[in-house]
PASEBA-1860 file (N, C-alpha, C; in nm, 3 decimals):
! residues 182
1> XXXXXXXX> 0.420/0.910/0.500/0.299/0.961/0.437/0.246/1.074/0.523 ~ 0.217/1.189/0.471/0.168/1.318/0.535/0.064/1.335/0.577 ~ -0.064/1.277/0.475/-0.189/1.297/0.469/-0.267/1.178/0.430 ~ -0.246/1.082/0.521/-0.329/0.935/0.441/-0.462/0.950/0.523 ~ -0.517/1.031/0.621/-0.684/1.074/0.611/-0.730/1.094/0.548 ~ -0.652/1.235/0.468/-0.713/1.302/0.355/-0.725/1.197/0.225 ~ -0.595/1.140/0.218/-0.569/1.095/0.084/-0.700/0.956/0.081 ~ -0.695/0.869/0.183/-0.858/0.807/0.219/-0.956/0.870/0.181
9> XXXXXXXX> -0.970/0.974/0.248/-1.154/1.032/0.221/-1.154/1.088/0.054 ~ -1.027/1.099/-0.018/-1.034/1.126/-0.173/-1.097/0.999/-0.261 ~ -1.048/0.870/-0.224/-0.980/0.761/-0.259/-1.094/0.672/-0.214 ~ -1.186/0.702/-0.139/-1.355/0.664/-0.074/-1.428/0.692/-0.191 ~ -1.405/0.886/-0.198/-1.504/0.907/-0.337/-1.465/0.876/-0.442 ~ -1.345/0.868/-0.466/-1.318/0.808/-0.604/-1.392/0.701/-0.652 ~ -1.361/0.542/-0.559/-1.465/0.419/-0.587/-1.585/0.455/-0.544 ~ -1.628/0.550/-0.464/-1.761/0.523/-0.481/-1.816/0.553/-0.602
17> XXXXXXXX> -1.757/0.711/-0.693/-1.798/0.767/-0.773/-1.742/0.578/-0.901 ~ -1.679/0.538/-0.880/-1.623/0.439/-1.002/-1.737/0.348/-1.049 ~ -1.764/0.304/-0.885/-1.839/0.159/-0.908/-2.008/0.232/-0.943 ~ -2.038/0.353/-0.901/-2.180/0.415/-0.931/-2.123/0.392/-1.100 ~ -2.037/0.442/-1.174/-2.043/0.427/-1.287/-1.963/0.310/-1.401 ~ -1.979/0.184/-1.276/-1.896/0.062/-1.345/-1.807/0.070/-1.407 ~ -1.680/0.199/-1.348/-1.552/0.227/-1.413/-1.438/0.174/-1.330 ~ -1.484/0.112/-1.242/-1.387/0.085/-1.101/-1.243/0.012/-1.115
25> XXXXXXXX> -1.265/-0.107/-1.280/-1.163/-0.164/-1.304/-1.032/-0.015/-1.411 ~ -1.081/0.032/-1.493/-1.073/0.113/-1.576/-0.985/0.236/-1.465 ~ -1.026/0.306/-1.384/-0.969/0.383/-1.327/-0.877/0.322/-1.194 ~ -0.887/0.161/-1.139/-0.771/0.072/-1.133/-0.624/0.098/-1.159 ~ -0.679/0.081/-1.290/-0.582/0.052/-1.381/-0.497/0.224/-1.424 ~ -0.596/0.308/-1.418/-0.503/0.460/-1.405/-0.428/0.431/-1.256 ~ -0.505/0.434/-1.138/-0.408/0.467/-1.049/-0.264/0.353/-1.031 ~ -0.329/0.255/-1.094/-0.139/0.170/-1.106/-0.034/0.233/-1.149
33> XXXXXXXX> -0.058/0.320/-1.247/-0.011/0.401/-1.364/0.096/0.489/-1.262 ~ -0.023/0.581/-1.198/-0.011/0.673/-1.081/0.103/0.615/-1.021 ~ 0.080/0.508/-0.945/0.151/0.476/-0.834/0.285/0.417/-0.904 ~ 0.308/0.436/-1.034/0.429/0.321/-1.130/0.507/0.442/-1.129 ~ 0.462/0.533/-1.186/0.524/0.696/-1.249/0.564/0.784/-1.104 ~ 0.474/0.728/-1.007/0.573/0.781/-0.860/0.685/0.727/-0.821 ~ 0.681/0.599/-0.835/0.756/0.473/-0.732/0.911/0.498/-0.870 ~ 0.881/0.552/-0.969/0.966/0.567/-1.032/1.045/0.679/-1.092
41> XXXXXXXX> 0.975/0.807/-0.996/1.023/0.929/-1.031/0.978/1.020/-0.885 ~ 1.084/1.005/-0.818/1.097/1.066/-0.695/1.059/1.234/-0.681 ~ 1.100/1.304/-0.853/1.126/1.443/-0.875/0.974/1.531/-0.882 ~ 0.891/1.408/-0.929/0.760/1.452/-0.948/0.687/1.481/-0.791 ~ 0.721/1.374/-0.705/0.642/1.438/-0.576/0.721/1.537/-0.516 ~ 0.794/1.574/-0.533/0.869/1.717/-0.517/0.813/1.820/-0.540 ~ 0.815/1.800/-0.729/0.730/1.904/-0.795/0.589/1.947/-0.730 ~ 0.507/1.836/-0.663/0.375/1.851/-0.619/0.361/1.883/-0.500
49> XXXXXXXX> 0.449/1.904/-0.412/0.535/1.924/-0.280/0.523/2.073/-0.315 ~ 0.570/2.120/-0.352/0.633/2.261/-0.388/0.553/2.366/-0.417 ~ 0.545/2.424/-0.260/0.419/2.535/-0.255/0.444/2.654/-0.387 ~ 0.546/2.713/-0.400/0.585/2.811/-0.498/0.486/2.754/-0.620 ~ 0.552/2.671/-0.692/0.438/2.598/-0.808/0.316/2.629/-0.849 ~ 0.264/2.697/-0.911/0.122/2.775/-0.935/0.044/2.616/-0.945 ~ -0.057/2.618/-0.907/-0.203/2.513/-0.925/-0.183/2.447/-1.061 ~ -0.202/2.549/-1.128/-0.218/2.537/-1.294/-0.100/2.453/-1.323
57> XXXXXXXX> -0.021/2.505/-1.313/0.108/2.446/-1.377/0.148/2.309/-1.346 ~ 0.118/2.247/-1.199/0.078/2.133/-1.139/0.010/2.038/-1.263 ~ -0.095/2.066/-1.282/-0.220/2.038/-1.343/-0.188/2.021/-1.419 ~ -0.131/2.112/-1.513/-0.100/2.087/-1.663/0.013/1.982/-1.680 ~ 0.121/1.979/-1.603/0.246/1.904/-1.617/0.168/1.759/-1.602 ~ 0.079/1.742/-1.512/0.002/1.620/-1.492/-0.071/1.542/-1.585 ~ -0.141/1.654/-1.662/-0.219/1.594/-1.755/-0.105/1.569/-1.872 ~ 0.023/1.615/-1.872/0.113/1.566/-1.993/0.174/1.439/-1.965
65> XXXXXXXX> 0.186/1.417/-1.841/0.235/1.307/-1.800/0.111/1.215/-1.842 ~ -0.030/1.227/-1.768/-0.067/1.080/-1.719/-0.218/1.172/-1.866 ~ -0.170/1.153/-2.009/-0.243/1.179/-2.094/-0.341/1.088/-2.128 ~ -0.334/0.976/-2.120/-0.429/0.885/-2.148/-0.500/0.826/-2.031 ~ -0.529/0.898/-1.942/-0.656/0.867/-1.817/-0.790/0.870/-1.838 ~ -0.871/0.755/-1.744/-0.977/0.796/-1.770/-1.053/0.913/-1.710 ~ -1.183/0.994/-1.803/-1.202/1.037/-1.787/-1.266/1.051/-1.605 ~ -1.301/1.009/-1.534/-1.291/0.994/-1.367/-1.152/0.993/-1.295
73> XXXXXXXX> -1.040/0.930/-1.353/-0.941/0.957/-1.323/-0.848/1.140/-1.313 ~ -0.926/1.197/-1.441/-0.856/1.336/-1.492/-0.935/1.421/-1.376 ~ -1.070/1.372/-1.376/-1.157/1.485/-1.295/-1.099/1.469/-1.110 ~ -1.052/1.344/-1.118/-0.994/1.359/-0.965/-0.849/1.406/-0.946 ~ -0.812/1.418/-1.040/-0.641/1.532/-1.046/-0.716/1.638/-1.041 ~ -0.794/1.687/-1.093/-0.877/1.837/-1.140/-0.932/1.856/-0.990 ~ -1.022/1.757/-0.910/-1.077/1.793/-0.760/-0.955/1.809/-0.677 ~ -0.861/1.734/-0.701/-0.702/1.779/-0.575/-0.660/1.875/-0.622
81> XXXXXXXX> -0.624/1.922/-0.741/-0.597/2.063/-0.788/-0.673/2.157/-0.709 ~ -0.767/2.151/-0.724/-0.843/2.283/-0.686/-0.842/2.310/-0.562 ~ -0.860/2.177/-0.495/-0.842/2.163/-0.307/-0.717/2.221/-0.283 ~ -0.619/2.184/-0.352/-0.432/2.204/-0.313/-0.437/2.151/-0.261 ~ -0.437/1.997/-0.271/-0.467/1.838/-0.225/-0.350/1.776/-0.375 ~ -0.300/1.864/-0.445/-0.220/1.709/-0.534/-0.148/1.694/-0.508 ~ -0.107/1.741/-0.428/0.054/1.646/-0.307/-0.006/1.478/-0.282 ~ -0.135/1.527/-0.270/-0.192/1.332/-0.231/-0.233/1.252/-0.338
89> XXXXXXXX> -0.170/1.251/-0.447/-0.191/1.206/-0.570/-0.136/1.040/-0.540 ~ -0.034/1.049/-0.500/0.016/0.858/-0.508/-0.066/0.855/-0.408 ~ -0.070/0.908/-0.279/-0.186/0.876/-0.178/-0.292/0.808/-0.224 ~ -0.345/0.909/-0.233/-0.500/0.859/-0.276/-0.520/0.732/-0.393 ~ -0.424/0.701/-0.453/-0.400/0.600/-0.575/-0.362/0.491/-0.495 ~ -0.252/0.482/-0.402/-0.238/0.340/-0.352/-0.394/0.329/-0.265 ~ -0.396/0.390/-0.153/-0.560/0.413/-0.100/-0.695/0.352/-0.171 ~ -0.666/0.389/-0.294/-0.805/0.352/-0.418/-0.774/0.198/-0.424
97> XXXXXXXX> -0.651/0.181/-0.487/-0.620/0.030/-0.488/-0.633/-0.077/-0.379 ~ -0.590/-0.013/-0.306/-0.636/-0.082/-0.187/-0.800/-0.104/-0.099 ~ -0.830/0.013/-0.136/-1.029/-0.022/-0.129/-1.094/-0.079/-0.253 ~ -1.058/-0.097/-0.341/-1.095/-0.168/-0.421/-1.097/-0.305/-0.416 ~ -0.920/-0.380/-0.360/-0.926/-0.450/-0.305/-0.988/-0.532/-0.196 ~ -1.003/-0.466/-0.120/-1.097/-0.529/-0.053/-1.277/-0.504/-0.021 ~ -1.342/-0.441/-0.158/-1.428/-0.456/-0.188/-1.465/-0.549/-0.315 ~ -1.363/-0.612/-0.331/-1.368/-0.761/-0.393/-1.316/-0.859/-0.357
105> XXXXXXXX> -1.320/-0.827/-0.197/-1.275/-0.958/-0.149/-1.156/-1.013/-0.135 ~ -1.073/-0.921/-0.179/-0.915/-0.971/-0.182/-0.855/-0.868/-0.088 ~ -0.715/-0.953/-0.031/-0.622/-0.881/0.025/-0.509/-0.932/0.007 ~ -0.409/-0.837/0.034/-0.225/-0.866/-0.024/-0.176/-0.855/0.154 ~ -0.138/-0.998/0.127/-0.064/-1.028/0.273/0.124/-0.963/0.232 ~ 0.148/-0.900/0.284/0.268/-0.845/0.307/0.439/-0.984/0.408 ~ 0.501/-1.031/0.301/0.570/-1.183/0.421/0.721/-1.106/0.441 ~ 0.767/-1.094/0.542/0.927/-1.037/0.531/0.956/-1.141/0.607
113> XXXXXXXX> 1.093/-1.227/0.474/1.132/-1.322/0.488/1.312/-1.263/0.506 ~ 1.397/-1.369/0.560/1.529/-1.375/0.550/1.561/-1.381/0.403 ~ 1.545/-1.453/0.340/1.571/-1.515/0.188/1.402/-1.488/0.118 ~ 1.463/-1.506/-0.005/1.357/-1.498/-0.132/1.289/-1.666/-0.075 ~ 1.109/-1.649/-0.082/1.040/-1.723/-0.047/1.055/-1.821/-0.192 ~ 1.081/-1.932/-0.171/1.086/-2.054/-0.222/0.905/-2.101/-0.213 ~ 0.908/-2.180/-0.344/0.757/-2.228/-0.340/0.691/-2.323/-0.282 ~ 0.753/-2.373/-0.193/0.703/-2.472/-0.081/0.702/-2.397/0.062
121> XXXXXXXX> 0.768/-2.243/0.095/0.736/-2.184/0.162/0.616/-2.100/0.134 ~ 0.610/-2.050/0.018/0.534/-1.973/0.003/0.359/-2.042/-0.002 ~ 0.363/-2.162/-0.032/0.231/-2.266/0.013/0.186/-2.245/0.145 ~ 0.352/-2.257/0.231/0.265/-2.297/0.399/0.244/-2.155/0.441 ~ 0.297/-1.992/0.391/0.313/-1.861/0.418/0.139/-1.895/0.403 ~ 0.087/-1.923/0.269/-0.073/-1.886/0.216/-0.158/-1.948/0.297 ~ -0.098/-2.087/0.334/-0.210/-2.135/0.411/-0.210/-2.062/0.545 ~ -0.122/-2.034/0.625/-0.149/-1.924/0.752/-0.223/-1.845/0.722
129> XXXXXXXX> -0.193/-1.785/0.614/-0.297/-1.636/0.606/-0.407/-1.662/0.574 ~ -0.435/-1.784/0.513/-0.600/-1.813/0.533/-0.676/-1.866/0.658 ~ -0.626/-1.902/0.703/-0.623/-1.903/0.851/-0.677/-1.809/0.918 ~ -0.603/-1.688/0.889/-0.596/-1.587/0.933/-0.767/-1.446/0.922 ~ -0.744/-1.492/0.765/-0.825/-1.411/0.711/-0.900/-1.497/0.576 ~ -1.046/-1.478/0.561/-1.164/-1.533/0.502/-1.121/-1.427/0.325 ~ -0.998/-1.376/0.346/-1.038/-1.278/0.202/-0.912/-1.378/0.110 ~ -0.945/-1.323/-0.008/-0.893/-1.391/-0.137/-0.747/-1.333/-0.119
137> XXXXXXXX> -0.649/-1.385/-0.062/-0.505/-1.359/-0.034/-0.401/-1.395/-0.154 ~ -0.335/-1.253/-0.161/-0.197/-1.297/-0.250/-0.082/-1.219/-0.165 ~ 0.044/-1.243/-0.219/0.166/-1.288/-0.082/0.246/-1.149/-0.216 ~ 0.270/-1.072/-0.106/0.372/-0.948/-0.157/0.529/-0.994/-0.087 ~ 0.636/-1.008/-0.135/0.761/-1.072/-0.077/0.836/-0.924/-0.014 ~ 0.868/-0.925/0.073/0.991/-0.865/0.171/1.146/-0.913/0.206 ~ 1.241/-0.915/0.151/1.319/-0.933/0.185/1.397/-0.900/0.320 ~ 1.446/-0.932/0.380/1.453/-0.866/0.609/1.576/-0.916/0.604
145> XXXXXXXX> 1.689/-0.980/0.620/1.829/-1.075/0.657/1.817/-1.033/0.813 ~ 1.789/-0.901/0.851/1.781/-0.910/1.021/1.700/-0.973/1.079 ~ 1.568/-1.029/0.998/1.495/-1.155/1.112/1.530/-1.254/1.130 ~ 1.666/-1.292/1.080/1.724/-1.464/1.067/1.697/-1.563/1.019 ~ 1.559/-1.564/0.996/1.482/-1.650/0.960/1.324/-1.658/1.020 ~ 1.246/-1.751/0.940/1.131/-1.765/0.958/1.086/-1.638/0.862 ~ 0.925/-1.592/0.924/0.847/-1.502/0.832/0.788/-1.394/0.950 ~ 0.787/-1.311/0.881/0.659/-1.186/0.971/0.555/-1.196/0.862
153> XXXXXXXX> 0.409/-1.195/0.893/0.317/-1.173/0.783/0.237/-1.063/0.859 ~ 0.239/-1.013/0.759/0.111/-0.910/0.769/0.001/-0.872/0.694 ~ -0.137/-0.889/0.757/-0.270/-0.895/0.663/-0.328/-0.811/0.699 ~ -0.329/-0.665/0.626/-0.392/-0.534/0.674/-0.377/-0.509/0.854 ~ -0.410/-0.518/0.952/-0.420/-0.483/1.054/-0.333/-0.578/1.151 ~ -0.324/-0.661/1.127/-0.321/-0.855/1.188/-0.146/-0.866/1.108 ~ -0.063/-0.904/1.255/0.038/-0.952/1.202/0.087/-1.113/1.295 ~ 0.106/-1.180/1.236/0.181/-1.345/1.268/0.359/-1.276/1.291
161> XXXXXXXX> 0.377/-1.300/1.402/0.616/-1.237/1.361/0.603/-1.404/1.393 ~ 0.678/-1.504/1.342/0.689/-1.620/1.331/0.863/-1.643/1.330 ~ 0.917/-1.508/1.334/1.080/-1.477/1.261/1.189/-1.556/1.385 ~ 1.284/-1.566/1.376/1.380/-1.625/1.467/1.424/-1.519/1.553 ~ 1.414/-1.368/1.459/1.472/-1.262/1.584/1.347/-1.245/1.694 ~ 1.213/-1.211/1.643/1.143/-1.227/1.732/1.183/-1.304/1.858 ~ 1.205/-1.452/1.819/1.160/-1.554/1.951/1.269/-1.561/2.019 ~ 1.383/-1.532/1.957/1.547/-1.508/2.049/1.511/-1.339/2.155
169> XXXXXXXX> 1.450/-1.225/2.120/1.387/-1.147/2.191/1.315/-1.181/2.284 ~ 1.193/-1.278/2.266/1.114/-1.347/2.366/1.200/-1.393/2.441 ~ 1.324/-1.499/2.392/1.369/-1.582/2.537/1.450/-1.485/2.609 ~ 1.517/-1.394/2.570/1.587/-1.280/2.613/1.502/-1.225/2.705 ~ 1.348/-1.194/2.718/1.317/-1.115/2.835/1.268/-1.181/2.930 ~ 1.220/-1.355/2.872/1.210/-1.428/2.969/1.283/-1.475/3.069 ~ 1.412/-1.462/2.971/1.542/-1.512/3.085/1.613/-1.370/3.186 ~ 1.593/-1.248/3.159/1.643/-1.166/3.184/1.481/-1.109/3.325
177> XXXXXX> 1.345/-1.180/3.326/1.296/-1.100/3.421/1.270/-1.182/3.493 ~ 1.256/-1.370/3.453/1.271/-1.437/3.598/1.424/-1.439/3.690 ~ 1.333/-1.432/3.787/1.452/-1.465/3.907/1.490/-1.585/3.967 ~ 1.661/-1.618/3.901/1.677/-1.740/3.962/1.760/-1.738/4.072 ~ 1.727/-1.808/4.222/1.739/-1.790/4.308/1.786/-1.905/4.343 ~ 1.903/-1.965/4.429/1.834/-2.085/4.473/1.890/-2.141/4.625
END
C-alpha cells in the first residue's frame, strides 16, 4: 500500500461526512463493491496508477463501472479525482470499512492457521480473542502450512503467534544462547 495516511484521512471524512447524514450503512455497502471490483480486477488499479491518464477519463471510466453508487460515495471519487488521489480508491474503501467497523464496536480478528479452521477450533480461536479484546469479534481464516500448526491471531494492533513454528524458534534460541558448560 503506497498511501494508507492519505487513504485514512479520505476514509475519516468519508464516515464522518456518512454518519452526519445517516448514510454510513448505504455507502458501506458501495465501498464493498469498491473493494470486490479491485480484489477482482488487478487492470483497473493500473489504470488509476497511470499518470499519462487524463483526470477526466479516470472519472468517467469510474462512474461506468461503479454506476449505481451512492450519492456520497460518487462525490468522494469526484474529491480524489480532483486531488489526483484516485490511485487511493480501494485504499480509502478498505480504510472506511474498517472505521466503520470499529465505530460499531466490531472487529475482524485475522487466524493463520496450518489447515482450514474446523468448528471446535474456531470456538476456542473466538474465545482468545475475547480475551483479548472487549469488541464484537468475527474470525477472517488464513491459510499458513509453514506454521505447522497451532494459530497466529491477529486483532488490529495485538497479535497471540500460538503456531508450532513460532515455539520451535523460541527453543532454538534458547538452546543456542545458553551456555552449557560442565
Amino acid at each position: 500500500m503506497k498511501n494508507t495516511r492519505a487513504a485514512l484521512r479520505y476514509a475519516k471524512a468519508a464516515l464522518s461526512t456518512s454518519l452526519d447524514q445517516n448514510k454510513e450503512e448505504a455507502v458501506a455497502t458501495d465501498m464493498q463493491e469498491i473493494v470486490a471490483v479491485f480484489e477482482d480486477n488487478q487492470e483497473l488499479a493500473a489504470f488509476l496508477d497511470n499518470p499519462v491518464v487524463a483526470s477526466k477519463v479516470k472519472q468517467d471510466a469510474l462512474s461506468k463501472v461503479f454506476s449505481a453508487l451512492q450519492p456520497l460515495s460518487s462525490q468522494l471519487i469526484a474529491l480524489l479525482t480532483t486531488n489526483n488521489r484516485i490511485d487511493l480508491l480501494d485504499q480509502v474503501a478498505v480504510a472506511y470499512l474498517s472505521l466503520l467497523e470499529k465505530h460499531q464496536g466490531k472487529e475482524t480478528a485475522v487466524v493463520t492457521t496450518a489447515v482450514a479452521l474446523t468448528p471446535e477450533l474456531e470456538k476456542t480461536i473466538l474465545a482468545k480473542a475475547k480475551e483479548l479484546s472487549s469488541a464484537e469479534i468475527s474470525l477472517e481464516n488464513n491459510v499458513d502450512p509453514s506454521i505447522m500448526g497451532g494459530f497466529i491471531l491477529r486483532i488490529g494492533d495485538l497479535q497471540y503467534n500460538a503456531s508450532v513454528a513460532h515455539q520451535l524458534e523460541q527453543l532454538k534460541r534458547e538452546l543456542t544462547q545458553t551456555n552449557y558448560s560442565a
